[in-house]
C-alpha positions in Angstrom: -11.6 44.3 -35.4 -13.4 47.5 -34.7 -14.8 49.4 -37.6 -16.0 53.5 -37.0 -18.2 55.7 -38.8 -16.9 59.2 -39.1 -18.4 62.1 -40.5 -16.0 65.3 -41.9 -17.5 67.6 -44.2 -20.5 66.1 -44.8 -18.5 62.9 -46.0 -18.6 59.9 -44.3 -15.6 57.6 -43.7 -15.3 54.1 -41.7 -12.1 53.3 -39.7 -11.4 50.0 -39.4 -8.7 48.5 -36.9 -7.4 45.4 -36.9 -5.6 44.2 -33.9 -3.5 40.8 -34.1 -4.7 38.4 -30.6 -2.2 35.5 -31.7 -0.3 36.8 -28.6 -3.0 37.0 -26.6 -4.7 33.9 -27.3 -1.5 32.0 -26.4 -1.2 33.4 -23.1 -4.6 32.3 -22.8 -4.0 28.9 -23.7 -0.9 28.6 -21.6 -3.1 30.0 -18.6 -5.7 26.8 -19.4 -3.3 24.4 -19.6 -1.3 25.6 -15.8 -4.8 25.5 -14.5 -5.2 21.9 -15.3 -1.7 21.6 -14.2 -2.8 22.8 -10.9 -6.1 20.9 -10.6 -4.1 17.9 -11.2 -1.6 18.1 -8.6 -4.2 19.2 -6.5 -5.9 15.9 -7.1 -3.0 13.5 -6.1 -2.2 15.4 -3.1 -5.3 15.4 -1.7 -5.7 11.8 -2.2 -2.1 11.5 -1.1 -3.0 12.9 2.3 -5.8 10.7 3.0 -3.4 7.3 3.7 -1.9 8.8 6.2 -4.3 10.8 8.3 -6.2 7.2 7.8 -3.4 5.6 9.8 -2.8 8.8 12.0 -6.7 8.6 12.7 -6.8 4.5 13.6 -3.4 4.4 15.3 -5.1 7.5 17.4 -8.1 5.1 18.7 -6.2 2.1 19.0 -4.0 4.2 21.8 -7.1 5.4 23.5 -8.5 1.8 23.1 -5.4 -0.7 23.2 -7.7 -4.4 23.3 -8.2 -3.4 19.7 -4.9 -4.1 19.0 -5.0 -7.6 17.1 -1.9 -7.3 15.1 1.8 -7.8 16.3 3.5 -5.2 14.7 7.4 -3.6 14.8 6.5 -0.3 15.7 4.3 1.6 18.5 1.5 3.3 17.4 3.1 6.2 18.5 6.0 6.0 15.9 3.6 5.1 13.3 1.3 8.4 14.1 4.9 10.6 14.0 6.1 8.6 10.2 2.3 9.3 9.4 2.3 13.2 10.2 5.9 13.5 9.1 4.8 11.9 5.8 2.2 14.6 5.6 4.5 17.6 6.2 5.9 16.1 3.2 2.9 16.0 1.1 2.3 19.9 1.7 5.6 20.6 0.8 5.1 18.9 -2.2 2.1 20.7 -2.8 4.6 24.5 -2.3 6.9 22.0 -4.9 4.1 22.2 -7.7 6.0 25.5 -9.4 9.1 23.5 -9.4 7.5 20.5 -11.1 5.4 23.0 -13.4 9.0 24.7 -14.4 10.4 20.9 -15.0 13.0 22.0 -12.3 12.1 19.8 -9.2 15.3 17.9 -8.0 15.2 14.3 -7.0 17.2 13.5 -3.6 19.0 10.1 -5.0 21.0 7.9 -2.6 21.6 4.6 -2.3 18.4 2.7 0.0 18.0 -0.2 0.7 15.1 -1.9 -1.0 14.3 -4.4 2.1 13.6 -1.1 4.3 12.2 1.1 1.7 9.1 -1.4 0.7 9.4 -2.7 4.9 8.8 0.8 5.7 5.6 1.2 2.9 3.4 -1.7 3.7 4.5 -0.7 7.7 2.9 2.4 7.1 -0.3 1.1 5.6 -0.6 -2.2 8.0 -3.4 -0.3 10.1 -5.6 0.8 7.0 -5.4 -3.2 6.0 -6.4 -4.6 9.3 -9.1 -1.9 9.0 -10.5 -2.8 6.2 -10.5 -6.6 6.9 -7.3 -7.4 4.7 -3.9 -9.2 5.1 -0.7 -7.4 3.3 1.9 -9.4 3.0 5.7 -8.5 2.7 7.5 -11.0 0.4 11.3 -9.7 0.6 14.0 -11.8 -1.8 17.1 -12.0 0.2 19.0 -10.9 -2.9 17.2 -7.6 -2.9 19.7 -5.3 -2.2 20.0 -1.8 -2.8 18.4 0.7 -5.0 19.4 4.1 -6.4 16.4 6.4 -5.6 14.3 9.4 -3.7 13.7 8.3 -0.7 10.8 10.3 -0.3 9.4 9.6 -3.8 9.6 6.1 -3.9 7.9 6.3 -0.2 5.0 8.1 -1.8 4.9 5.4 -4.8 4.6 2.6 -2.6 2.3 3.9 -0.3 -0.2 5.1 -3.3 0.3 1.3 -5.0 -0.7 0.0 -1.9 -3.2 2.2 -0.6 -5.1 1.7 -3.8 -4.6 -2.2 -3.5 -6.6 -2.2 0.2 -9.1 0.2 -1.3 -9.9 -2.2 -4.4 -9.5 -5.5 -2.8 -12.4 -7.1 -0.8 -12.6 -7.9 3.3 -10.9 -10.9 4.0 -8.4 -11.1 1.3 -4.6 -10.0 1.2 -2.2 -8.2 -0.7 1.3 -9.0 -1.1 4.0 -6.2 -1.8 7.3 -8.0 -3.3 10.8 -6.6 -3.9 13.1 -9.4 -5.6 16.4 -9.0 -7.8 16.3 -9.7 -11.2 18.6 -8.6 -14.1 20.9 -6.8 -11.9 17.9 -4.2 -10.8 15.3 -5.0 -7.9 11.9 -5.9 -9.1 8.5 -4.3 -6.7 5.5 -6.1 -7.1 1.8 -5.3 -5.1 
């Protein structure tokens, strides 16, 4: 509201304008809340890139120094560094994706995985962080685990949180063990 004195005449009159903000105050609030939309995704994806520039970063100094190699593993460290960077490529397209998600219109990439490779491929990608940090992960694999129906990508990023946080919170000289068993005609994951 705005209120003016005016003089005519030797009379005085006050103008007074009321102007309605609902409008504007909901913009406003809509602008709050896609901030903290933001800041949010902001948050997991910068704590989603740190797993794998981890394992780009050991894999990198076990090449240059291979007697620290202790663990027989599937993979080469090279592979591993490519997954790790490739995994990262993802993560900042996900990051150009937060629009999509914001809009509720991001599109999931269902096929049908297998859950044997998908989990295999998770706690493969984090084996270096473990060993790092003075910990066993297990891989406990039901041979009745079969398929899934899922993103790829998604369930990936999942895993690799799940487990990533399991290392960080569990002391040197423990282990973790990542499970995939049937049960109930759907596949079961456990860390």
């Amino acid at each position: 509201a705005s209120i003016s004195k005016v003089e005519v005449e030797g009379e005085t009159f006050l103008s007074v304008v009321l102007r309605d903000i609902t409008d504007r105050k909901a913009v406003e609030e809509a602008l709050h809340r896609a901030v903290a939309a933001r800041d949010d995704v902001m948050r997991v994806v910068a704590h989603d890139l740190r797993n794998p520039l981890s394992v780009i970063t050991m894999e990198a100094q076990l090449l240059e120094h291979p007697a620290l190699v202790t663990v027989q593993r599937d993979s080469p460290p090279w592979q591993i560094i490519l997954r790790s960077a490739r995994r990262m490529n993802q993560l900042i397209q996900d990051l150009l994706d937060v629009a999509l998600v914001e809009a509720g219109q991001l599109e999931l990439q269902q096929t049908r995985l297998s859950a044997a490779e998908v989990v295999r491929e998770a706690v493969e990608s984090q084996t270096t962080i473990a060993v790092a940090a003075g910990i066993e992960l297990r891989l406990e694999i039901d041979p009745g685990a079969g398929d899934v129906w899922g993103d790829r990508k998604r369930l990936l990023q999942v895993f690799e949180n799940l487990i990533g946080n399991a290392i960080k919170f569990t002391e040197s000289g423990a282990h973790v063990v990542v499970k995939a068993a049937p049960e109930a005609g759907d596949v079961v994951f456990s860390i």
